[in-house]
FIDREN-384435 format. One record per residue (C-alpha): residue number from 0; x, y, z. Coordinates in steps of 0.1 Angstrom, whole numbers. Each point is the difference from the previous one (the first is absolute). Layout:
N
    i      X      Y      Z
  NUM      X      Y      Z
...
END
This chain:
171
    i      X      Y      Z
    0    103   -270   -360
    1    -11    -13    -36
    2     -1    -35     -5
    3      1    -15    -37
    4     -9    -32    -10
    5     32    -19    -11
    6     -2    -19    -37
    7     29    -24    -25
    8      6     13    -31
    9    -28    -20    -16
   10    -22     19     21
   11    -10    -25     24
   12     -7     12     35
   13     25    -11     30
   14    -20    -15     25
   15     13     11     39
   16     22     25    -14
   17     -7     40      8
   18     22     25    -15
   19      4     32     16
   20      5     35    -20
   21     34     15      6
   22     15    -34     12
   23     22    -22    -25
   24    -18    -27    -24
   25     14    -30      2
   26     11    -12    -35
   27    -20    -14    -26
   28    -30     15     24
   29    -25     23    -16
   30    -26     28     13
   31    -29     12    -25
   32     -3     35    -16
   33    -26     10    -18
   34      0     29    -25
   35    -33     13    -19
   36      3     24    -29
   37    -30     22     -7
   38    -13      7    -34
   39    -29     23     -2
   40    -28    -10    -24
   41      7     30    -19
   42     37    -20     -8
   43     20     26     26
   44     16    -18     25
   45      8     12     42
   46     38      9      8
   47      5      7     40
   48     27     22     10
   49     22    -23     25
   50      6     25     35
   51     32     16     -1
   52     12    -18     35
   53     -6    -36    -15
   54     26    -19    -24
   55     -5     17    -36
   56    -14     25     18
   57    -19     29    -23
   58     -2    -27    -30
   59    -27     -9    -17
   60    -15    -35      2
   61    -26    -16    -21
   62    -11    -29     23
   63    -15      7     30
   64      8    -34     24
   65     20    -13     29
   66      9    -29     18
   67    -26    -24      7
   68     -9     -7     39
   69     -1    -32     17
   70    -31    -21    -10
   71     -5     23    -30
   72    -11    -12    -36
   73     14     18    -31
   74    -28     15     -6
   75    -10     16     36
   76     35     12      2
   77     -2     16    -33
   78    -39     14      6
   79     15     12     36
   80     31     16    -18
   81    -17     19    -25
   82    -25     14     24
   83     22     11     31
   84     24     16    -30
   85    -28     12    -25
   86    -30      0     19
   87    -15    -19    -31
   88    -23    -29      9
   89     -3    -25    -21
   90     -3    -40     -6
   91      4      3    -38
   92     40     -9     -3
   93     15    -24    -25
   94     33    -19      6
   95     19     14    -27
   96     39    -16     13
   97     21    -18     28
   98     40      9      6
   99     20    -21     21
  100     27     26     15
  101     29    -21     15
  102     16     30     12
  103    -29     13     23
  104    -14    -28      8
  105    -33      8    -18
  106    -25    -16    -22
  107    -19     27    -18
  108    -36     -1    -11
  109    -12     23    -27
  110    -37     13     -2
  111    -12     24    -21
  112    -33     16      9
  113    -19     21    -27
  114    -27     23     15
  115    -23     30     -1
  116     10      9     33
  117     -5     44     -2
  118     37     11     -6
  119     -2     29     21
  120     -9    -23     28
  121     36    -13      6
  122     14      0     42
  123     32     -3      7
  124     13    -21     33
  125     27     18     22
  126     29     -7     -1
  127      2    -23    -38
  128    -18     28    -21
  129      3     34     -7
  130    -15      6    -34
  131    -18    -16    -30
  132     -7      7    -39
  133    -19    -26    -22
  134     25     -2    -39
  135     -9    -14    -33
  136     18    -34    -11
  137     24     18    -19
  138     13     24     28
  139     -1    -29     25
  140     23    -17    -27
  141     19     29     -8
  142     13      4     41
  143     36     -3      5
  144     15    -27     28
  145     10     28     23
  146    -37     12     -1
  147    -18    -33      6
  148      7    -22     32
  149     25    -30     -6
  150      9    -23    -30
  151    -27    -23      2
  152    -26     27     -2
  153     21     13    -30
  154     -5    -37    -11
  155    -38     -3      5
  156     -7     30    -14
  157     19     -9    -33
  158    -20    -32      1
  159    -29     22     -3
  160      8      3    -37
  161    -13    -34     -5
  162    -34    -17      4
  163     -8    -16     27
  164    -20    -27     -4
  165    -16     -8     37
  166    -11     38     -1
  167    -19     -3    -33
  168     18     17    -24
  169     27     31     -1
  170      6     24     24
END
């Protein structure tokens, strides 16, 4: 059984409430997911191949990231996330967004992680993966909706367009 942490929309943590994945959240009840988008420091940036038996299956994704567990921190759940999914280990993420999602019940964090990790050195978890390729910007950009894993990834990945201040620069 995984337990989540439950949060209000301004993100401020429910005290003696435990949500439960797979069981209904109440309303206006949150749980934390946390998404981290890899850039290369040679600019290319990590897509995983989502397993064909999972929702979207044999999409691409460009976040690696799940739901938070109870008691943790945006950033353990995103370091956590990208490792059991990537096996990239890192500390080095920068909060790039937040998205309140009324319709899942989610608040999502953004981090984007740039690293020198060896791109041959990608490991893929059973069950979520199946493959990887690292892309330039512009074919990152230039991926259709029914290619890339939901609407708000389409969103975020627009974004990428624009500077972003709290990571120092453009993407």
């Amino acid at each position: 059984m995984e337990l989540w942490d439950a949060y209000d929309s301004s993100f401020v943590k429910i005290e003696n409430v435990t949500l439960v994945r797979g069981e209904a959240i109440p309303k206006d009840t949150f749980h934390l997911v946390c998404d981290v988008l890899v850039k290369h420091v040679d600019g290319t940036f990590l897509l995983m191949k989502r397993d064909d038996q999972k929702h979207f299956g044999g999409m691409w994704e460009a976040t690696a990231g799940g739901s938070a567990l109870a008691g943790e921190n945006p950033p353990q759940c995103a370091i956590r996330e990208l490792k059991e999914e990537t096996g990239i280990i890192t500390k080095n993420l920068v909060e790039v967004g937040r998205e309140v999602s009324e319709e899942t019940h989610s608040i999502y964090i953004e981090f984007l992680c740039i690293t020198d990790w060896r791109k041959d050195n990608i490991s893929l978890q059973k069950g979520e993966t199946i493959d990887y390729k690292w892309v330039c910007k512009d074919e990152l950009l230039a991926m259709k909706q029914d290619e890339l894993v939901t609407k708000r990834m389409q969103k975020y990945i627009n974004e990428l367009r624009y500077p972003i201040s709290s990571a120092g620069g453009y993407l």
